[in-house]
C-alpha positions as CSV (number, residue, x, y, z in Angstrom):
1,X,-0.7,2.6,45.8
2,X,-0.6,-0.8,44.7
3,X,1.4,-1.9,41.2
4,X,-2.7,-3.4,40.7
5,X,-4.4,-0.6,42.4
6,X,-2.3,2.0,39.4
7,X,-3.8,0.0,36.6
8,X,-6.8,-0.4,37.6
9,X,-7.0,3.2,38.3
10,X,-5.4,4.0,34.7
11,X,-8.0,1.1,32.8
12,X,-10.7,3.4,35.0
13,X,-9.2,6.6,33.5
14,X,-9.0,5.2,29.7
15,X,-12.5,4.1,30.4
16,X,-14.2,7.5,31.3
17,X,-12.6,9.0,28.6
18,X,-11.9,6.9,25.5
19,X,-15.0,9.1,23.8
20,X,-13.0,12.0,24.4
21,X,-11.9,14.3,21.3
22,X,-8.7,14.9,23.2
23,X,-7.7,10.4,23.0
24,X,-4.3,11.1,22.1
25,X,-3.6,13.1,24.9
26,X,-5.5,10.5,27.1
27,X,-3.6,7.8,25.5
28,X,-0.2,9.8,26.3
29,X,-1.1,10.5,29.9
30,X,-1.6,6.8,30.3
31,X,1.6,6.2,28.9
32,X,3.6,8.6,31.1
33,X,1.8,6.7,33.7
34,X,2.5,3.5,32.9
35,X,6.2,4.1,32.6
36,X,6.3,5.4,36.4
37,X,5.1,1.8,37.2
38,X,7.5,-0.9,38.5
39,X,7.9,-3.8,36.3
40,X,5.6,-6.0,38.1
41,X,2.9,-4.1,36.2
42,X,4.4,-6.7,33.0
43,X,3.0,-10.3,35.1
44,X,-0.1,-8.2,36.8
45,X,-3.6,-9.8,34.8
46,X,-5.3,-6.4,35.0
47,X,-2.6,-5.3,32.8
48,X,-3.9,-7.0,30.1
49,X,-7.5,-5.1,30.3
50,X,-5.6,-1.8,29.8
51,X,-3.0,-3.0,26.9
52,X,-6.1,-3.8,24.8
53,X,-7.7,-0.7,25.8
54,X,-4.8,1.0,24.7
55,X,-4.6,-0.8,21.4
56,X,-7.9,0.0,20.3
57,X,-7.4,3.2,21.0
58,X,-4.4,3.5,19.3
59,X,-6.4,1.8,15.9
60,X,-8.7,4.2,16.4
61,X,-6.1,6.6,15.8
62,X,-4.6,5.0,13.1
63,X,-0.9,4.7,14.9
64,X,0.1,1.5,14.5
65,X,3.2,1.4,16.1
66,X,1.7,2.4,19.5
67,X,-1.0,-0.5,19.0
68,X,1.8,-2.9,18.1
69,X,3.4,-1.6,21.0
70,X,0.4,-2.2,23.2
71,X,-1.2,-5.4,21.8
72,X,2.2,-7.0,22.8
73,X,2.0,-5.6,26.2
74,X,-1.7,-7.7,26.2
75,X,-0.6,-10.8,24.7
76,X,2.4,-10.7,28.0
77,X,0.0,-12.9,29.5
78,X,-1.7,-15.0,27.5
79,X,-0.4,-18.1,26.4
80,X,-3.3,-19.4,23.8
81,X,-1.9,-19.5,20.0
82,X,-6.1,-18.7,19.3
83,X,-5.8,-15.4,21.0
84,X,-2.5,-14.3,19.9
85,X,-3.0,-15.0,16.6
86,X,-6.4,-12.9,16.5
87,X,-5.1,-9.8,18.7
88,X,-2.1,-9.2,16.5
89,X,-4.1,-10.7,13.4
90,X,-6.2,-7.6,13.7
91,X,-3.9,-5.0,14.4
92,X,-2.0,-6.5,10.9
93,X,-5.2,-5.7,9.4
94,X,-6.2,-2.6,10.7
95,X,-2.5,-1.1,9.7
96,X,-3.1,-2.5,6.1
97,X,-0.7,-5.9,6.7
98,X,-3.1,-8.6,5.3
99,X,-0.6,-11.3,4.3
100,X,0.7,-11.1,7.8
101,X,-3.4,-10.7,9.2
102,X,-3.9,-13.6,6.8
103,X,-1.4,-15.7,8.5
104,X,-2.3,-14.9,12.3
105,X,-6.1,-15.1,11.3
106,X,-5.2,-18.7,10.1
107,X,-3.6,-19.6,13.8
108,X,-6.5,-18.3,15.4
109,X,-9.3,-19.6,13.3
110,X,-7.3,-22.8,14.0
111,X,-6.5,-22.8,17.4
112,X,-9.9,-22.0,18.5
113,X,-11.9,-23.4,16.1
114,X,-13.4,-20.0,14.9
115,X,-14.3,-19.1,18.4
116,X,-11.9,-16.4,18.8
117,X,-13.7,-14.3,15.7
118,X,-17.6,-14.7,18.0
119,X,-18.3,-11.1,19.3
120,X,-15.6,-9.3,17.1
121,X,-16.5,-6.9,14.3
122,X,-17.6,-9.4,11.5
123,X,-15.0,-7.7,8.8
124,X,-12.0,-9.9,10.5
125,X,-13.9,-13.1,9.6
126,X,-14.5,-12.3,6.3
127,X,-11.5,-11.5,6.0
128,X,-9.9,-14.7,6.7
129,X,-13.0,-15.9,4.7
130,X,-12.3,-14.1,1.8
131,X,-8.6,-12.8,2.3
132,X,-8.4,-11.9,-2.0
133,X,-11.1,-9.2,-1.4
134,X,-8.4,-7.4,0.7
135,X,-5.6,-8.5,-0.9
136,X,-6.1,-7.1,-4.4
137,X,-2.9,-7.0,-6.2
């Protein structure tokens, strides 16, 4: 099997079952997984899918580490400041960071022009919109 044809297969996997009451053990089979892959799985683009699979997930279970972890293994790939600055903007968030969500918001509301926040849950935006909300002292 192919480095490509392992993540896809693993992406697949997380798919079918990121409903499952059982996620953390889903998430840790994936990660067993993953580490049996060669290193070429670092420059493959379908990587990328599964690393921000994997970092919602991770949210979603409140273990930030993991989705630091993960969102790092997504941003491998992608070169536009916009992007990065949203991906680990909201991870900061979500593991209670806002000065450092503040400051990668403010990259990626730049960089794209506010397009990276379109589709995204709206509580990100108004964030960056109204950081001293969140950031009550």
């Amino acid at each position: 099997m192919t480095t490509n044809e392992k993540i896809l297969e693993l992406t697949n996997y997380l798919d079918n079952n990121s409903d499952s009451p059982e996620l953390t053990k889903v998430l840790e089979h994936i990660e067993s997984e993953w580490e049996k892959i060669d290193d070429e799985k670092y420059s493959d683009g379908d990587a990328s899918l599964l690393a921000s699979m994997m970092t919602d997930g991770y949210i979603s279970l409140k273990n930030f580490t993991k989705a630091y972890f993960w969102v790092d293994i997504y941003l491998q790939n992608v070169s536009f400041e916009g992007t990065i600055g949203f991906q680990r903007g909201r991870v900061d968030f979500e593991a209670g960071d806002y000065e450092s969500a503040l400051l990668n918001f403010k990259k990626a509301f730049t960089a794209s022009k506010g397009r990276e926040f379109e589709g995204e849950d709206p509580k990100y935006l108004d964030f960056y919109r109204n950081p001293e909300m969140y950031m009550k002292k």
